[in-house]
C-alpha positions, -999 to 999 in steps of 0.1 A, spaced: -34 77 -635 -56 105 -648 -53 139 -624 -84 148 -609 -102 183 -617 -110 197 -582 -118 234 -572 -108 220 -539 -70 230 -540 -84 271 -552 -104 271 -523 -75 259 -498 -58 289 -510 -83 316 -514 -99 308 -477 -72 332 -459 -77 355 -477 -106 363 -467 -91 394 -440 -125 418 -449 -140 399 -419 -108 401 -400 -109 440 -409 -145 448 -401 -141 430 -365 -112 453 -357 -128 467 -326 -135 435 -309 -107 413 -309 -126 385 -293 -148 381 -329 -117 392 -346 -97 362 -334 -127 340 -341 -125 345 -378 -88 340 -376 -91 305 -361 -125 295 -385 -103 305 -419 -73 282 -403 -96 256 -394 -115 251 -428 -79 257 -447 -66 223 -425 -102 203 -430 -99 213 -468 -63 200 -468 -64 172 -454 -102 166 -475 -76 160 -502 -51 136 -487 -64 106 -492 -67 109 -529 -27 122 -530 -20 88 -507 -40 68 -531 -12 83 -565 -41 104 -573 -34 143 -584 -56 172 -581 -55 198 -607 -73 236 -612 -61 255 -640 -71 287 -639 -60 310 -671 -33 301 -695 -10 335 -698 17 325 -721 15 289 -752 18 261 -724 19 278 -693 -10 285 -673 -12 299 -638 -22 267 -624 -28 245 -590 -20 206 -588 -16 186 -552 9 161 -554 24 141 -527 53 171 -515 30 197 -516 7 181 -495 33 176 -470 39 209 -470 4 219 -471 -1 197 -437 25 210 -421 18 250 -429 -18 249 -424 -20 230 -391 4 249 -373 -12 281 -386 -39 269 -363 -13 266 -335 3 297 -345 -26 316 -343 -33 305 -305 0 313 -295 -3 348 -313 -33 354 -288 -10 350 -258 16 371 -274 0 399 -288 -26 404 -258 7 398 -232 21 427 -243 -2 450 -259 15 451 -286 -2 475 -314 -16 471 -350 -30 437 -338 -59 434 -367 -28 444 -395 -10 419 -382 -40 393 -382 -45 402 -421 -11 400 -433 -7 370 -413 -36 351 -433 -20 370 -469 16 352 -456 -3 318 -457 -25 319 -483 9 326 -498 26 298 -487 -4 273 -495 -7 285 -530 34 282 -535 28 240 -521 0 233 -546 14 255 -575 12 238 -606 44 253 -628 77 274 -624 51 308 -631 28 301 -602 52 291 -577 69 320 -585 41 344 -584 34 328 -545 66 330 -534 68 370 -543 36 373 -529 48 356 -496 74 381 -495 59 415 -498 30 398 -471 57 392 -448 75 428 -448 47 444 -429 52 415 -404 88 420 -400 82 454 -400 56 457 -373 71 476 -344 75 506 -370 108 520 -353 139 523 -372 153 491 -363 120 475 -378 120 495 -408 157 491 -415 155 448 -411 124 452 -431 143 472 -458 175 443 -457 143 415 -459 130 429 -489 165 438 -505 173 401 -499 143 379 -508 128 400 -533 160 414 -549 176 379 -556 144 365 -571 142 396 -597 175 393 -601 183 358 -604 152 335 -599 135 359 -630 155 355 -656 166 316 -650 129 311 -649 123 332 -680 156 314 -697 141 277 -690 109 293 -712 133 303 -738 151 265 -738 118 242 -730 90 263 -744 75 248 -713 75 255 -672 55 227 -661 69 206 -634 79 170 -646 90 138 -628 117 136 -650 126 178 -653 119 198 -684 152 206 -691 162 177 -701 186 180 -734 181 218 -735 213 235 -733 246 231 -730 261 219 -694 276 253 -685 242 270 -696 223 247 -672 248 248 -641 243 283 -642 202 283 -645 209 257 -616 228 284 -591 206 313 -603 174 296 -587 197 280 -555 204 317 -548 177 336 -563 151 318 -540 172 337 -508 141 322 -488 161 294 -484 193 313 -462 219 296 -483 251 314 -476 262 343 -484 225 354 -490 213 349 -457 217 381 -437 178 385 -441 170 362 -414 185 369 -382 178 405 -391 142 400 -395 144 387 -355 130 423 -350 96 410 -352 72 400 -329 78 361 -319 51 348 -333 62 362 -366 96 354 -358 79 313 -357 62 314 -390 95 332 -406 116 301 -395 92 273 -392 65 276 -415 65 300 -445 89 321 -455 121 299 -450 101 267 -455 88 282 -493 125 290 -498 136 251 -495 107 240 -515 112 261 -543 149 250 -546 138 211 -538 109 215 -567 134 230 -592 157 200 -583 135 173 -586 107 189 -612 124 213 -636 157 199 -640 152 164 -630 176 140 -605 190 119 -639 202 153 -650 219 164 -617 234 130 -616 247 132 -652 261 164 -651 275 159 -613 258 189 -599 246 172 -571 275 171 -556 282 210 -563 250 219 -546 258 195 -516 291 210 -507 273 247 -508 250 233 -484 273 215 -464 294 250 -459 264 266 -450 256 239 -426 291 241 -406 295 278 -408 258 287 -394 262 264 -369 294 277 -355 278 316 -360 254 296 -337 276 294 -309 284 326 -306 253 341 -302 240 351 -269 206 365 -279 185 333 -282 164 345 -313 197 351 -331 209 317 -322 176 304 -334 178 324 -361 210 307 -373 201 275 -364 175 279 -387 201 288 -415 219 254 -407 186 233 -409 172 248 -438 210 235 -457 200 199 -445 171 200 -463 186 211 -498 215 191 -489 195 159 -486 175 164 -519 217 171 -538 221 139 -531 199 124 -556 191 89 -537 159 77 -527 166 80 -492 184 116 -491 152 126 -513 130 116 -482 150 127 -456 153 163 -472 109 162 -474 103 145 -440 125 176 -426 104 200 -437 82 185 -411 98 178 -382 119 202 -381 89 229 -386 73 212 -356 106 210 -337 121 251 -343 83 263 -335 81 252 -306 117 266 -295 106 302 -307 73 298 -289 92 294 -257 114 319 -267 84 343 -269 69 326 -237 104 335 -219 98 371 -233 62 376 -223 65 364 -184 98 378 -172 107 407 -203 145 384 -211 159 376 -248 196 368 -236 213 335 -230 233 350 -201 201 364 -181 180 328 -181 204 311 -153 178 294 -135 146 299 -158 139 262 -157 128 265 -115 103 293 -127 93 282 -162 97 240 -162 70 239 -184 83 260 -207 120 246 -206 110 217 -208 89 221 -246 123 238 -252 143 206 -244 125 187 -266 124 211 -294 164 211 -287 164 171 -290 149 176 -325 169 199 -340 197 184 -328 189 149 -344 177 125 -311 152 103 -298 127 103 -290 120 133 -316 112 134 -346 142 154 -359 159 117 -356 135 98 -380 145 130 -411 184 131 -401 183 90 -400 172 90 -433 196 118 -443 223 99 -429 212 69 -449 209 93 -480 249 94 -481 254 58 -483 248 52 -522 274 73 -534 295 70 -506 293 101 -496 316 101 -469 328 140 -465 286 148 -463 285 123 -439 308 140 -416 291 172 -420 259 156 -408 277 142 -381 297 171 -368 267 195 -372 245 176 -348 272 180 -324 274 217 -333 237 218 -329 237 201 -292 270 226 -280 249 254 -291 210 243 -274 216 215 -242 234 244 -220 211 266 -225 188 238 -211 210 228 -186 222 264 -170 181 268 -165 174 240 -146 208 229 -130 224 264 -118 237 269 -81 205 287 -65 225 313 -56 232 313 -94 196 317 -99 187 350 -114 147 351 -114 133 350 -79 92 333 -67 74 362 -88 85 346 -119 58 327 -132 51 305 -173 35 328 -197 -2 328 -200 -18 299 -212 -26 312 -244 11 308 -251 17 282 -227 -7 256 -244 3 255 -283 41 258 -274 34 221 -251 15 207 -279 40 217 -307 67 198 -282 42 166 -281 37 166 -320 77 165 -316 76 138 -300 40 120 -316 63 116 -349 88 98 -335 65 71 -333 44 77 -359 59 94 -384 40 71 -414 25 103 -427 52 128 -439 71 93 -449 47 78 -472 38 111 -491 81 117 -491 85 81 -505 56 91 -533 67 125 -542 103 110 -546 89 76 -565 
C-alpha cells in the first residue's frame, strides 16, 4: 500500500517547540501554563488525527532534505511509532498538570526554563517515534538528550550539576562513541539507513562484524539503562519530580528502548537475529539486567531511587521481549512501552505528591502515610500492581504476552527470569503499600495536619492510576498497532 505524503507528522513535532510564547509569558504563569497545555493538546489531537490511517496499514511520510545518496532526514508514522507517539503526547498533557502542582507547591525557581526545555524534551521524543531512518532517529535522540540536562540540572547546586555532568557523560558519550560509528558503519555496508521490515543489513558483513554493530547500538543508546551503563538514571533523581516522571516514563528512557527495538526489528531484521542466534545473546543481557536492578531495588530506602531502579529492570523487559524474535514477545515488548509508562508515572507522581504535602523521600519515614494520603496510596498501589505484572492492571496484559513470547523457542531460563522478577518487583513495592496503611497507630509517624497534595497534583496522579487500570480492559489499542508493527 502506497505511503501517504502528509505534513501532518512535521507539524506533530514542530508544535512544542513553539517555547517563544512560553518565554514571552514568563511574568504571568497563569498565560504561561496556558500555552503549555494548548501546544500539548494540539500535539495529542494531531496524533491521534493520524491513527486511523496507521490502523487502516496506511503510512505517513514527510521527507524533508536528502543530506547524504539515499538518506534523507525524514518522518514516516508507522504502527510502533504511533504507539509511542500516543503514549508520549497524552501524558505530556497529564504531566504538565501535575507539573502545576509541583512547581507552584514548592516554589521552586526557573519555572518558565523548565516549561521550555520541557516542550524541546518532547518535541524530541515525538520526532525520534516518527523518524523515518537510522540519521533522524539519531539526530532526536541527541536532541532529547542535551533538552533534558537542563532539566536534570534544574536545582543548579553541585549535586544537580554533578548528576547532570554523569547524565550527559552517559547518554551522550555512549551514542558518540558507539551508536556513531555503528550507524556510520551500517552506511558504509548498506549504502542505505532506511528502516526496513526485513532490516537493511541483510547479507552485509560477516557475522562477527554484525554482532558487534549489534552491541554497539544496545549500548550506545544508554537511554535504555542496560547494565553496566546505567548509572545515569538513579543519579539524575536530583531533579524535580515531575522531571524525574518524564525521565522514567515517557522520554528519555522510553527513546532509549525504541531506538534498540527499531534497530532490532528495522535495521537488522528478526530473520537475521534468528540466523545468527543473537537473540538469545541480547536476551540474557537483558535478563541480567532484569534480576540485578531488581535486587538493587530492594535495597534502596529512598523511594525515587527504588523507582529509579525499577525503571532499569522494566526497561530490560522491553528489550528482552523484542530478543526473542516471536510474534508474541514482539508485542509484549511494544504494548510495555505503554503500560508500563502509564503504570511508573503514576508511582513518581505520588512520590512527588508524598514530597509536596508532608516534605518525606524515604521509605522508612512513610509508616502510616496511607491514614493521611489514601488517595495518594492508593494511585500508588495500583501503579505497584502494574509494574509488578497483576490484575486488574495493565502491566498484566504486556507481561502475559511476554510470558507467552518464551513459549516458541522454549525459552525456559527467560521464563524464570520473568517469573522471579515479578516477585522481585512485589518484595520491593507491596510493603511499602502495606507499612502506610496497616502500621500500629502508635507506629504512625505523620499526625492530623498531614493532608494529600494539592489537587493540581492530586488529579493527574488518580487519573494516570485509572488509565492503569482502563487498559486492563481495554487494551485493543496499543495491541492492534503492536500486532501491525510486528506483522
Amino acid at each position: 500500500m502506497e505511503p501517504l505524503h502528509s505534513l501532518r507528522p512535521l507539524i506533530a513535532v514542530l508544535v512544542s517547540l513553539g517555547v517563544v510564547p512560553i518565554l514571552l509569558s514568563s511574568r504571568n504563569a497563569n498565560v504561561r501554563e496556558t500555552w503549555t497545555f494548548v501546544a500539548a493538546g494540539v500535539k495529542f489531537l494531531i496524533v491521534v488525527s493520524m491513527l486511523p490511517a496507521v490502523l487502516d496499514g496506511r503510512e505517513l511520510v514527510c521527507t524533508l532534505v536528502e543530506v547524504l545518496p539515499g538518506v534523507a532526514i525524514g518522518l514516516r508514522v508507522d504502527a510502533f511509532g504511533m504507539l509511542f507517539a500516543l503514549v508520549a503526547s497524552a501524558l505530556w498533557i497529564i504531566t504538565s498538570a501535575y507539573s502545576i502542582g509541583y512547581m507552584r507547591g514548592l516554589k521552586e525557581h526557573g519555572q518558565t526554563r523548565y516549561y521550555c526545555f520541557f516542550a524541546l524534551a518532547l518535541s524530541a521524543t515525538i520526532g525520534a517515534a516518527f523518524s523515518a531512518n537510522l540519521l533522524t532517529l539519531y539526530l532526536f535522540y541527541e536532541l532529547l538528550s542535551f533538552s533534558t540536562y537542563p532539566l536534570v540540572a534544574h536545582h543548579q547546586d553541585a549535586k544537580a550539576r554533578r548528576s547532570g555532568r554523569k547524565y550527559l557523560l552517559y547518554i551522550v558519550g555512549a551514542s558518540i562513541g558507539l551508536a556513531l560509528p555503528a550507524m556510520i558503519l551500517c552506511y558504509e555496508l548498506s549504502g542505505t539507513l532506511e528502516f526496513s521490515r526485513q532490516g537493511f543489513l541483510a547479507q552485509t558483513g560477516s557475522p562477527v562484524l554484525l554482532t558487534t554493530l549489534l552491541f554497539m547500538f544496545l549500548f550506545g543508546f544508554a537511554k535504555a539503562g542496560i547494565m553496566p551503563l546505567h548509572a545515569w538514571l538513579p543519579a539524575a533523581m536530583v531533579a524535580p519530580t515531575p522531571v524525574s516522571a518524564l525521565l522514567h516514563a515517557v522520554a528519555v528512557v522510553k527513546v532509549g528502548v525504541f531506538c534498540i527495538l527499531r534497530v532490532l526489528t528495522g535495521v537488522f531484521g528478526l530473520d537475521l537475529l534468528a540466523s545468527l542466534h543473537l537473540g538469545t545473546a541480547v536476551a540474557y543481557v537483558a535478563a541480567f539486567t532484569i534480576l540485578a536492578a531488581s535486587l538493587i531495588a530492594l535495597s534502596q530506602d529512598e523511594l525515587k531511587r527504588r523507582l529509579a531502579f525499577s525503571t532499569i529492570g522494566q526497561l530490560s523487559y522491553i528489550v528482552l521481549g523484542a530478543a526473542l524474535l516471536s510474534p508474541k514477545g514482539l508485542t509484549g515488548a511494544m504494548v510495555h512501552i505503554a503500560m508500563h509508562a502509564f503504570g511508573k508515572i503514576t508511582l513518581f507522581f505520588c512520590a512527588g505528591a508524598i514530597f509536596v504535602a508532608t516534605g518525606k523521600k524515604y521509605i522508612s519515614q512513610m509508616v502510616g502515610i496511607g491514614r493521611r494520603m489514601p488517595i495518594t496510596m492508593a494511585a500508588f498501589f495500583i501503579g505497584s500492581l502494574s509494574v509488578i505484572g497483576l490484575p486488574p492492571t495493565g502491566g498484566f496484559v504486556s507481561k502475559w504476552h511476554l510470558v507467552l513470547g518464551t513459549l516458541p523457542g522454549h525459552q525456559w531460563p527467560l521464563l524464570l527470569v520473568l517469573l522471579i522478577s515479578s516477585l522481585l518487583n512485589a518484595a520491593y513495592f507491596l510493603p511499602i503499600v502495606y507499612r502506610a496503611f496497616f502500621c500500629q497507630e502508635d507506629q504512625c509517624l505523620f499526625d492530623d495536619s498531614t493532608t494529600e497534595a494539592p489537587l493540581w497534583c492530586l488529579i493527574p496522579l488518580t487519573i494516570t492510576a485509572a488509565c492503569t487500570i482502563l487498559f486492563f480492559f481495554y487494551p485493543f489499542i496499543f495491541v492492534r498497532l503492536a500486532e501491525l508493527a510486528g506483522s
